[in-house]
BAFI-3210 file (N, C-alpha, C; in Angstrom, 3 decimals, decimal comma, padded with zeros to 6 digits):
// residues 125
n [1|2|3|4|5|6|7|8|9|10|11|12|13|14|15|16|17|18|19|20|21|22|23|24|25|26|27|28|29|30|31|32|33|34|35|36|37|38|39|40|41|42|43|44|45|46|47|48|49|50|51|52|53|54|55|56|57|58|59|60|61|62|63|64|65|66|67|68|69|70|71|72|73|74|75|76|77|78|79|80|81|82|83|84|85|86|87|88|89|90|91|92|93|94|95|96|97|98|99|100|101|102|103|104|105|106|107|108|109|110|111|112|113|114|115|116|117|118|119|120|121|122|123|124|125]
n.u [003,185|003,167|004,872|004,689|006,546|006,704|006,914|008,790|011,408|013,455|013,881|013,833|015,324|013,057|010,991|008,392|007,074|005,111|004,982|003,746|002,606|001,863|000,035|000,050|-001,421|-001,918|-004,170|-004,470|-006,203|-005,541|-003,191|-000,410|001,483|004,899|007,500|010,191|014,145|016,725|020,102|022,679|025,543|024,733|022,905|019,371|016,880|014,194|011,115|008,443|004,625|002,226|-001,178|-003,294|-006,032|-005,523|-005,751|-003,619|-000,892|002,976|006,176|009,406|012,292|013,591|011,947|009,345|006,726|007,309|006,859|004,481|001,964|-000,040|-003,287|-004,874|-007,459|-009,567|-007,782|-005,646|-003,203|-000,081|000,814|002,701|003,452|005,723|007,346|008,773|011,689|014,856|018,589|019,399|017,187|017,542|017,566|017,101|013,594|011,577|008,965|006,960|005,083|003,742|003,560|001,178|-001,599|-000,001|-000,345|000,335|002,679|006,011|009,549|011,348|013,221|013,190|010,851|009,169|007,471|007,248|008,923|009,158|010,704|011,465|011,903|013,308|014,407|015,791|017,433|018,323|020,010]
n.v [010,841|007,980|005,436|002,033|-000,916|-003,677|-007,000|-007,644|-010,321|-013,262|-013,915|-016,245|-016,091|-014,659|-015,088|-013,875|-010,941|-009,227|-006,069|-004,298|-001,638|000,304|002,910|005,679|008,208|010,111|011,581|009,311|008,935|011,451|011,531|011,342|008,540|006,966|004,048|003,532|002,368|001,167|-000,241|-002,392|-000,228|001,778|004,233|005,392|005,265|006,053|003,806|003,439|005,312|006,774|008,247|010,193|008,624|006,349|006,531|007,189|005,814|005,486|004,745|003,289|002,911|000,905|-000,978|-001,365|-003,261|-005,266|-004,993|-003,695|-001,167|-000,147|000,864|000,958|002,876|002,531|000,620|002,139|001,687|001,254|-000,793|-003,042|-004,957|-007,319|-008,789|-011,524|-011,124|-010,045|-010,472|-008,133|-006,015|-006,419|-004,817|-002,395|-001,814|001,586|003,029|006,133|009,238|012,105|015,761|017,074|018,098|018,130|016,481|014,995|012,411|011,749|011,539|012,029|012,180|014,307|015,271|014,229|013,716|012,004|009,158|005,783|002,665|000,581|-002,008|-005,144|-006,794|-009,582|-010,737|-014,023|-015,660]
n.w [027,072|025,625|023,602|022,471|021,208|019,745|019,210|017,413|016,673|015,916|012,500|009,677|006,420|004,113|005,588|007,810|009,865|012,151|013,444|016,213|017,465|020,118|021,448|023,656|026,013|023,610|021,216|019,258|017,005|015,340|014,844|012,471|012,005|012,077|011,342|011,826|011,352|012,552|011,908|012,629|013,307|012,015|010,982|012,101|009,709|007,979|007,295|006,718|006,717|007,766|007,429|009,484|009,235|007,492|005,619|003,510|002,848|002,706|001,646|002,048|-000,649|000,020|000,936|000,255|-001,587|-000,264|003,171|004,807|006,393|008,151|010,133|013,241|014,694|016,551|018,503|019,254|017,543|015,510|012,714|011,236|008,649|007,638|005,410|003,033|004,205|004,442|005,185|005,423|006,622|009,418|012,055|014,467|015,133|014,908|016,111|015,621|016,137|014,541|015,151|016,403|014,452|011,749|008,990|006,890|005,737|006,366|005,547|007,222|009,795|012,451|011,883|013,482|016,375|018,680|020,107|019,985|021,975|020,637|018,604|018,415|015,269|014,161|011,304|009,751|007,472]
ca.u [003,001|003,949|004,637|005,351|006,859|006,438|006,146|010,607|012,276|013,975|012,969|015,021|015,394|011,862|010,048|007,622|006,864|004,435|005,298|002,866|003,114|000,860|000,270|-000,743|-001,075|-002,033|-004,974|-004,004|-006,211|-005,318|-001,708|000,427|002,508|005,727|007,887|011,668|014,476|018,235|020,545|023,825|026,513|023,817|021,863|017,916|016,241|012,779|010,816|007,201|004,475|000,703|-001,672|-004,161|-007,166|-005,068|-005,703|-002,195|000,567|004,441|007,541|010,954|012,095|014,545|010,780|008,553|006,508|007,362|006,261|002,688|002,090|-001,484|-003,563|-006,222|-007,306|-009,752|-007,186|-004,433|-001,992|-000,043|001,066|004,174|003,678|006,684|007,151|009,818|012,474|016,337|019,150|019,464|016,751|017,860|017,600|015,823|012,548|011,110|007,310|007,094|004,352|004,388|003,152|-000,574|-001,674|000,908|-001,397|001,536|003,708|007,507|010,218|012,156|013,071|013,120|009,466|008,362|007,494|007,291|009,380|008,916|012,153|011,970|012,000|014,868|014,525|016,694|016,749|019,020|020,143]
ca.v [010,068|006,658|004,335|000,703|-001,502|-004,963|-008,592|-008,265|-011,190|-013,688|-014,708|-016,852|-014,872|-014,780|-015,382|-012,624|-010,933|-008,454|-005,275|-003,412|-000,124|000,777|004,603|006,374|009,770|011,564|011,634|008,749|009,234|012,518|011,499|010,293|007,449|006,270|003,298|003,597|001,340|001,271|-001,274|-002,147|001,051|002,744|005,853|004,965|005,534|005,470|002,608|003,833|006,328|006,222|009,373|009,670|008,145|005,008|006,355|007,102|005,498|005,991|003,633|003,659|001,954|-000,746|-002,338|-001,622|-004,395|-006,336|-003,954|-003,056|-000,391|000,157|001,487|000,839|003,999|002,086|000,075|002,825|001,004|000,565|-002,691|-002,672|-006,497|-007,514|-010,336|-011,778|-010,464|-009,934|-010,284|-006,169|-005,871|-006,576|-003,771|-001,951|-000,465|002,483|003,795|007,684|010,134|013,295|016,581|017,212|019,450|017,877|015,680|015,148|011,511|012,347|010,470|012,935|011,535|015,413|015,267|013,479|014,201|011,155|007,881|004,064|002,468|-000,099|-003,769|-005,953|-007,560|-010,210|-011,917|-014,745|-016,118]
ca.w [025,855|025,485|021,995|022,908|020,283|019,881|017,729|017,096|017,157|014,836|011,474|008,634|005,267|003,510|006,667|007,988|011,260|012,062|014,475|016,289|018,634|020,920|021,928|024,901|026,663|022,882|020,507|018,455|015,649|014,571|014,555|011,662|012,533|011,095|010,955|011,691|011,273|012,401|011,683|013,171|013,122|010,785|011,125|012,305|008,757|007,274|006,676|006,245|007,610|007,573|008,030|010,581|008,821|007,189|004,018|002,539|003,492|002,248|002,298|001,798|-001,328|000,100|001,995|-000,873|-002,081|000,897|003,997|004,767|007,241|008,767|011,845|013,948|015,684|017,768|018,981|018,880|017,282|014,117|012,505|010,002|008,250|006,937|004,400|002,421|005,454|003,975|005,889|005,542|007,316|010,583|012,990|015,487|014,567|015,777|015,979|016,017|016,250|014,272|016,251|016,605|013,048|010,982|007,993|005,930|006,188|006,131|005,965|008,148|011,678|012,676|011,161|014,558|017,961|019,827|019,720|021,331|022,664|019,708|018,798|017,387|014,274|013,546|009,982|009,671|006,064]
c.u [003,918|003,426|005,667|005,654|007,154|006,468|008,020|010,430|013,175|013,517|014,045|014,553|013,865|011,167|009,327|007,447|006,147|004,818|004,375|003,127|002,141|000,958|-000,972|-000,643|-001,430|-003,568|-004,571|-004,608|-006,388|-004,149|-001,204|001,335|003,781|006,770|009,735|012,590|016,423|019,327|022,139|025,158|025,900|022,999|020,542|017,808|014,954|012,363|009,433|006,096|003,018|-000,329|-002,852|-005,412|-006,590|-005,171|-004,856|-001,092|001,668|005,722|008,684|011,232|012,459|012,945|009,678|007,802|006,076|006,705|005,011|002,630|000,612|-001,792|-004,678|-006,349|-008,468|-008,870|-005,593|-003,301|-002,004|000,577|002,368|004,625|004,951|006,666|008,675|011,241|013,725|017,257|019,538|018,100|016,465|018,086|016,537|014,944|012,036|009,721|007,914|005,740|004,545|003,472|001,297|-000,760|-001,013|000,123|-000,809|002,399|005,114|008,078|011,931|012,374|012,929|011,747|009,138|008,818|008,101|007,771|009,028|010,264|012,268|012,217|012,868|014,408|015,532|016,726|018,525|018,932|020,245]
c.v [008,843|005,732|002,948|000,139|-002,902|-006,128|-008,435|-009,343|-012,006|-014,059|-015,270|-015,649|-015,658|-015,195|-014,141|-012,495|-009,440|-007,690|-004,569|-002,465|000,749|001,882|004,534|007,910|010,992|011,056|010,639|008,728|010,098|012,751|011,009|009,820|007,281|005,006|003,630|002,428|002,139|000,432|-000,699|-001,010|001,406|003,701|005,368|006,252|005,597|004,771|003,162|004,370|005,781|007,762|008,623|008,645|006,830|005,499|006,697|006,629|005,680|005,302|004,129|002,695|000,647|-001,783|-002,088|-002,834|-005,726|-006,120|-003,566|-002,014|-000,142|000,389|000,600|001,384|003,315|001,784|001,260|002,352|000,906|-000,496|-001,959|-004,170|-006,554|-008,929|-009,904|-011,367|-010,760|-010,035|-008,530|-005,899|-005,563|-005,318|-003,789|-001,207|000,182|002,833|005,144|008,625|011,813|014,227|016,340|018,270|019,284|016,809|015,160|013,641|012,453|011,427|010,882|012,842|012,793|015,872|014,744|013,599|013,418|009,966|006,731|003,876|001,265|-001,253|-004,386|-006,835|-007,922|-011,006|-013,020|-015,709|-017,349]
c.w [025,905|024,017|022,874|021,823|020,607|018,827|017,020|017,299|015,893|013,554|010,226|007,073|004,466|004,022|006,577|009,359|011,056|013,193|014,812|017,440|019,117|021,541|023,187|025,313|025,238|022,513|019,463|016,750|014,895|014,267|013,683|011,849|011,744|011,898|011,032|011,912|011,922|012,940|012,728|012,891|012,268|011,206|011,443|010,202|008,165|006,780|006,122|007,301|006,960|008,046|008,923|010,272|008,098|005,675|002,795|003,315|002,149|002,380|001,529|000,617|-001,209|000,812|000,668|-001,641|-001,383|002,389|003,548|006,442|007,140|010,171|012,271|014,969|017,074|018,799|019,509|018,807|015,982|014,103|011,192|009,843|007,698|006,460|003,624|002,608|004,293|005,386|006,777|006,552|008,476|011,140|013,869|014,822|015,622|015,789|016,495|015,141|015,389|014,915|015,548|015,667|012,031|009,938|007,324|006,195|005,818|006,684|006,884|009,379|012,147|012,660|012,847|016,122|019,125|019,192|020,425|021,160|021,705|020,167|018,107|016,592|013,639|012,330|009,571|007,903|005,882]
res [x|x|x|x|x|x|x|x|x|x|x|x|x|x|x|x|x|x|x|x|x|x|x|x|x|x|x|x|x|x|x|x|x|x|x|x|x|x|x|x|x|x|x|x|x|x|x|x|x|x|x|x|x|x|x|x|x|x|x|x|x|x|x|x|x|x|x|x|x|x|x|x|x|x|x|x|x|x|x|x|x|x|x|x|x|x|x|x|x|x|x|x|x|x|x|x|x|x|x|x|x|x|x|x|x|x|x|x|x|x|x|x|x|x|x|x|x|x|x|x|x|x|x|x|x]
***
């Protein structure tokens, strides 16, 4: 199994950048995806999760509003738009897979099987 992560890079405060994470090696659209984040000397945390079919997603409140999280199982990949970027922001995000039978988002890094090696988002003020 492989999650690639992609579309980091810099953005000024209230810019936008779109991330997307490309899977391999599972069944991608019976998997629910999520969205991880973890900032400098900070814990990786939850940003937002998406079930297999696109039709509930789940966020964290600090991205709320601003964060969009979607799939496309053709394509097997999700997307995690971001708008109106904060300096807080800034970290690495993660894509992660939760096991095969699991229907459920969670915002439980423990919750998930498989990780990608993550993209750097920088937001400059």
């Amino acid at each position: 199994v492989q999650l690639q992560a992609y579309g980091g890079g810099l953005a000024q405060a209230g810019g936008s950048l779109r991330l997307s994470c490309s899977a391999s090696g599972l069944i991608f659209s019976t998997r629910v995806m999520g969205w991880f984040r973890q900032g400098p000397q900070k814990e990786r945390v939850f940003v937002a999760a998406i079930v297999a079919d696109g039709g509930v997603t789940r966020y964290a409140e600090s991205v709320k509003g601003r964060f969009t999280i979607s799939r496309d199982n053709s394509k097997k990949t999700v997307y995690l738009e971001m708008k109106d970027l904060k300096p807080e922001d800034t970290a690495i995000y993660f894509c992660a897979a939760r096991p095969l039978g699991q229907v459920n988002t969670s915002a439980m890094r423990s919750f998930y099987e498989y990780w990608g090696q993550g993209t750097l988002v920088t937001v400059s003020s």
